[in-house]
N, C-alpha and C positions, 0 to 999 in steps of 0.2 A: 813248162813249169807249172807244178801241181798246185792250184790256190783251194785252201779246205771252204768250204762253206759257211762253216762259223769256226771262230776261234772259240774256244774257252778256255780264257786268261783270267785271275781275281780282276776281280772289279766287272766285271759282266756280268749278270744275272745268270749266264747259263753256267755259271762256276759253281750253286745253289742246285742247281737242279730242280727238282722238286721237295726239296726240305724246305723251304720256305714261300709263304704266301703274304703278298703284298696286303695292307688295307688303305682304303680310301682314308684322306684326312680326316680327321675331325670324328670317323666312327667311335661307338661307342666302347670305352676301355672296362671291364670288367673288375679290373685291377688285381687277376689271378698271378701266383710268385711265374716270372718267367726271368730272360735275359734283360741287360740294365748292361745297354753300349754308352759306357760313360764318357766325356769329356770336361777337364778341366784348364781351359782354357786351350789353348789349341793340339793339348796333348790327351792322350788317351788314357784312362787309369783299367789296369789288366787285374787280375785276380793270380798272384803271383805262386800261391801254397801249393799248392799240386799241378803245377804246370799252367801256362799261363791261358787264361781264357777270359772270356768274360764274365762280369757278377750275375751272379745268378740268385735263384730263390729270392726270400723277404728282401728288402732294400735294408740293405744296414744302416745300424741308427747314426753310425756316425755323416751317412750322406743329407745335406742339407740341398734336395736341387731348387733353381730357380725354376719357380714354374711351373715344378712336377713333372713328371715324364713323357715324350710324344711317343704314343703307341705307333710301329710303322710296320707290324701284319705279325707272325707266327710265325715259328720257324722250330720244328723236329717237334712241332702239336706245340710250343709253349710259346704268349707274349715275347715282344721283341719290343723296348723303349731305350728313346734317347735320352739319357740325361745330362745338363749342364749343372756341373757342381759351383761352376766360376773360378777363374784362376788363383784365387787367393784362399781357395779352401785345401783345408791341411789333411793330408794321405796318412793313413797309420800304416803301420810295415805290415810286410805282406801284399804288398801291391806295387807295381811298375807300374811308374808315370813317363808316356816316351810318345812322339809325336808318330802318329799313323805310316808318315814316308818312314822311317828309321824299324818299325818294327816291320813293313814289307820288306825291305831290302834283306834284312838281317832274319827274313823267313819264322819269325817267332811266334807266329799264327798261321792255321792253317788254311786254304786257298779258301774254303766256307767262311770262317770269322774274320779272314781280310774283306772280304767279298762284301759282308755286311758291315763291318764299321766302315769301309769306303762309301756306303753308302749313307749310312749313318751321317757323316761328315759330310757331306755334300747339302744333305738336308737342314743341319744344325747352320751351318755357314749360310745358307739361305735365309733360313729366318733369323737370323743373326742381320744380315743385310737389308732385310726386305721390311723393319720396320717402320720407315717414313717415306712418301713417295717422292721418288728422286724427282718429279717433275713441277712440285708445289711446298713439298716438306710437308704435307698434312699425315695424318695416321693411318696406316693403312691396316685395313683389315680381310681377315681368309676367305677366299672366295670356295662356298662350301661344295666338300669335295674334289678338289684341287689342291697342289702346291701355290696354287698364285694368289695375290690378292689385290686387292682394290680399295684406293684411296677415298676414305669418307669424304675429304674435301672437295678434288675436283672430279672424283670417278674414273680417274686413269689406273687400268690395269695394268700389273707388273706378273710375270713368269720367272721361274728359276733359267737364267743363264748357261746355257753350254757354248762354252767356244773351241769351232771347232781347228784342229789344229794336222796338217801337213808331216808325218816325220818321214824319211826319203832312206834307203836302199841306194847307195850308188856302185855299180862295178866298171868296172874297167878291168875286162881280161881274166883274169884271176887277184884281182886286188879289189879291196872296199877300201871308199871313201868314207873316213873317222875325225871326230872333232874331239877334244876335250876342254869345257869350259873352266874356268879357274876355281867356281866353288865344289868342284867334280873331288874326290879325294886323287891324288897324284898314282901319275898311272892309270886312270880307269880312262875309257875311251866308250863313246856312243855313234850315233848317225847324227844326221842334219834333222832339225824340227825349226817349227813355227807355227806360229799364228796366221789362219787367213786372213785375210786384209779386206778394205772393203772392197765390190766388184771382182771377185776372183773366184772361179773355180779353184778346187781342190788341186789339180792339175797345173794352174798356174800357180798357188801357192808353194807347190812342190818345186817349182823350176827358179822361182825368185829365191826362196830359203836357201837353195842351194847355192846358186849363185850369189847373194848376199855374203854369205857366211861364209864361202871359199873361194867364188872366183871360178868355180869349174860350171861349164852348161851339160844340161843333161836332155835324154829324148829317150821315147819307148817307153814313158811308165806307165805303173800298173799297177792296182788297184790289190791289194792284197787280204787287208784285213782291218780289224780298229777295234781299242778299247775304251773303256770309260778310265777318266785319269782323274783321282778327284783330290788335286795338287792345284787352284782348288774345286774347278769342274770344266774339264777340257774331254775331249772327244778328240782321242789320238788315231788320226785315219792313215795306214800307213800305204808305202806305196815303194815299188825295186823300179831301178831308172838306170840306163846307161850312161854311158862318158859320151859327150858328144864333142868336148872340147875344152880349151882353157887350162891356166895354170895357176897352181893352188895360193892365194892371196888373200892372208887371215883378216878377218873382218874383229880386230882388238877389241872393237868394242862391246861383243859377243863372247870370242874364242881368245884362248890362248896359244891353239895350235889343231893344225888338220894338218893331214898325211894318210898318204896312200900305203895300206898294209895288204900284204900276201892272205891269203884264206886261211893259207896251212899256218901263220904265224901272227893270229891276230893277239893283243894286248888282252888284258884285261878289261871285262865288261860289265853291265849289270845286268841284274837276274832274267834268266828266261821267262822268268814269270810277266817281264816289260815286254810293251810290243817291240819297244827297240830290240832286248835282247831275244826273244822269240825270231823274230825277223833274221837277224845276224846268225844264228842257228838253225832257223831252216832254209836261206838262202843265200846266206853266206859259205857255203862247203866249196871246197876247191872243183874245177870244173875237170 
């Protein structure tokens, strides 16, 4: 079974190529007209008039951000900033307001401008969280040159969070193991995923999720590939596993339903752009 070396799926850096250069925190912003990855409140404002992209050029006067813009590197030679407009700031037409997950799915950006507002949104949600130290409530401030920062109070440093997470490939024969959760739209089917736990390999993460959520044990996995999932910053490591045993026994409180489907006749999925669906399309094919 042929595993590629790297993926490039949105949301990975290598989906970018070399059209864009990261900068260190806190560098200094020139304030030349570039890109303006907006958000207002957990949703994204697009530049709708001639197909959908990001703002670009002067910052329009009707934009009021908090804060000002975080510069986060260049990209096709121009600025690249985040801005937070706040969720109560009012959009003139000509613009789509639509949360990040809804405009991947629905492919309305292309694998570069997903790629950067995924990351965008990782970084906003960070310092959105990271303003008071979870461990005293004092103020934290940016530790220079970094994402992380450090509390003036008691000097405990804090990092941006990835957690990493488990999603599993299972076959049996010519059939995958598929789950559909209930706020899934009806009809659409995935794999098994989770969260590591504490104490666990990736490996055993992979064999509990499975068995949690269906009942079936698995053995032989294998380490396939992973993306950045910034829903709202996981590290999806994926992994194919066989049927080792067990009968299917839906975990409610998760699932609404898992079943064994034929290769040649699988349901509907989400996009191969997902490692899920990437996975399900390149190793899911009948044998």
């Amino acid at each position: 079974m042929y595993n590629p070396e790297t993926i490039i799926l949105p949301f990975n850096t290598g989906a970018l190529g070399d059209s864009f250069v990261s900068v260190k925190p806190g560098e200094t912003d020139f304030g030349d007209p570039g890109f303006w990855i907006t958000f207002k409140g957990d949703a994204m404002v697009l530049n709708n008039e001639e197909g959908l992209s990001f703002i670009s050029g002067e910052l329009p006067s009707w934009i009021v951000a908090r804060g000002g813009g975080t510069l986060i590197g260049t990209w096709r030679g121009k600025p690249v900033r985040i801005l937070d407009i706040g969720a109560d700031s009012a959009v003139p037409s000509g613009y789509l307001v639509e949360p990040l997950l809804f405009t991947f799915f629905y492919h309305r950006l292309s694998d570069e401008l997903v790629t950067l507002a995924g990351l965008a949104q990782q970084i906003l949600g960070w310092e959105r969280k990271s303003v008071v130290c979870s461990r005293c409530g004092g103020r934290n401030e940016s530790i220079a040159g970094t994402w992380g920062k450090q509390c003036n109070e008691c000097g405990n440093e804090h990092f941006p969070p990835i957690n990493p997470c488990a999603i599993i490939l299972v076959r049996r024969g010519d059939e995958l193991l598929l789950i559909h959760k209930p706020e899934w739209p009806k009809g659409y089917y995935s794999i098994p995923s989770g969260f590591c736990d504490f104490g666990e390999s990736l490996e055993e993460c992979a064999r509990r999720e499975v068995e949690e959520e269906t009942g079936i044990r698995i053995q032989n996995s294998r380490y396939v590939g992973s993306q950045s999932w910034p829903f709202p910053g996981q590290l999806m490591m994926g992994f194919t596993a066989d049927y080792a045993g067990g009968e299917i026994v839906v975990n409610r409180e998760e699932l609404d339903e898992a079943a064994w489907f034929r290769c040649d006749c699988l349901p509907p999925t989400f996009s191969a752009k997902s490692l899920a669906g990437w996975m399900m399309e390149m190793y899911g094919k009948s044998l």
